[in-house]
N, C-alpha and C positions, 0 to 999 in steps of 0.2 A: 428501557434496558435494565433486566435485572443486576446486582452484584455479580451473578454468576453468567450470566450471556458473555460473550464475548464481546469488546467493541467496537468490534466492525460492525458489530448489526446485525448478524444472523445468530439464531436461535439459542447456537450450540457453545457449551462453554467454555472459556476461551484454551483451555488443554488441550482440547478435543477439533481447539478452529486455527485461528490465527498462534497458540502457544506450540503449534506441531513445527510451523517454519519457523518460530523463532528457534527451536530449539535443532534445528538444522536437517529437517525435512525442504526436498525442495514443493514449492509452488505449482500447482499441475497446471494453471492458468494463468494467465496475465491481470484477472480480475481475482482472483485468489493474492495473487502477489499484491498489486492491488490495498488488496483487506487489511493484509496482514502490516503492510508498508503504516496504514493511518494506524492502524493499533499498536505498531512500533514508537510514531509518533506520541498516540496517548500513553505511551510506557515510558517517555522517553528514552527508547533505544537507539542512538545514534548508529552502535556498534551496526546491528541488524538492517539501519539504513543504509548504511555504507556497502557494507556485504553485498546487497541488492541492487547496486546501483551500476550502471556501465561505467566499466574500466575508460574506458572514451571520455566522457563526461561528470565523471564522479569526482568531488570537493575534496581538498586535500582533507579538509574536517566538518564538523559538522555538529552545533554549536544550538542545542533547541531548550526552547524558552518553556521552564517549568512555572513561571506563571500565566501560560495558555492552556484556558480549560476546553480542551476538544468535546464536542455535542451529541455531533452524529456524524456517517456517513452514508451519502444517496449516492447508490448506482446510477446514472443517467445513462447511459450507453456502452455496450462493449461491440467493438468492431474485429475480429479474427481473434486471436489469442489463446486456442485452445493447442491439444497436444498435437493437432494435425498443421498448425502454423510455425514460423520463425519470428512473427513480428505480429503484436496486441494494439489495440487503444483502448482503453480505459476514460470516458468521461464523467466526472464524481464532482458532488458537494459536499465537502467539508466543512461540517458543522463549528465554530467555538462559542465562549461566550464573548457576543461584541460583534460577530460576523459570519461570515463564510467565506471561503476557497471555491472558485468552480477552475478546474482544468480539464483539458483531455491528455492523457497522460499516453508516453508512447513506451511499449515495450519490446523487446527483442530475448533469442535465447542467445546463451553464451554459454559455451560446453554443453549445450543440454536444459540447462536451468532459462529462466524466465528472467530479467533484470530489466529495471528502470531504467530508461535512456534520459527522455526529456517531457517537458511538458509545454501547453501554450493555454492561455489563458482567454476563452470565448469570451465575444462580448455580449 
C-alpha cells in the first residue's frame, strides 16, 4: 500500500474511497461500510465508529489504542449486503503488528444507511 492508496486495500485514494464516508457520504454496501469502518480504525476515528454502529448495540464510547499499528485488511467473504438487501455479512482479517482479527461481521440498514450490528469470531 502506497502513501496515497487508501487503507482499506483498494487501489483508490483514500478521498476518493473510504474518506467519501467519513466525510458523511453513506456506504452503498455492507462491504464498503466494512472498509471504511477498519480505515476508521487505522485513523483512529472513534466519532465515525460510533456513527456506524447500531443504535441497538453501539458502546456508550469507544476508547482505541493509538499504539495498534493496523497491516492490512482481507475480504474473506461477503454474504447479501448490497442495495437490494436489509441485512450484510462481512467476513475480514484484520491485519496489525503482533496479529490479526478474523470476524464475520453482521450488518443491517437503518433509515436507509448500512450500520454495524455485531460480530462473532470463527474459529
Amino acid at each position: 500500500m502506497s502513501a496515497r492508496t487508501c487503507p482499506c486495500g483498494l487501489s483508490q485514494p483514500y478521498d476518493e474511497c473510504c474518506g467519501r464516508y467519513h466525510s458523511g457520504a453513506a456506504a452503498p454496501t455492507a462491504e464498503a461500510l466494512m472498509r471504511s469502518r477498519y480505515c476508521a480504525f487505522v485513523r483512529l476515528d472513534a466519532g465515525y465508529l460510533l456513527r456506524t454502529w447500531h443504535p441497538r448495540t453501539r458502546p456508550g464510547r469507544l476508547d482505541l489504542d493509538p499504539g495498534t499499528r493496523w497491516t492490512g485488511l482481507e475480504i474473506l467473504g461477503t454474504g447479501d449486503g448490497s442495495a437490494f438487501h436489509h441485512t450484510g455479512t462481512v467476513e475480514f482479517r484484520a491485519s496489525y503488528a503482533g496479529g490479526s482479527l478474523h470476524e464475520r461481521s453482521r450488518f443491517e440498514r437503518v433509515d436507509g444507511a448500512w450500520v454495524y450490528v455485531d460480530g462473532e469470531f470463527p474459529a
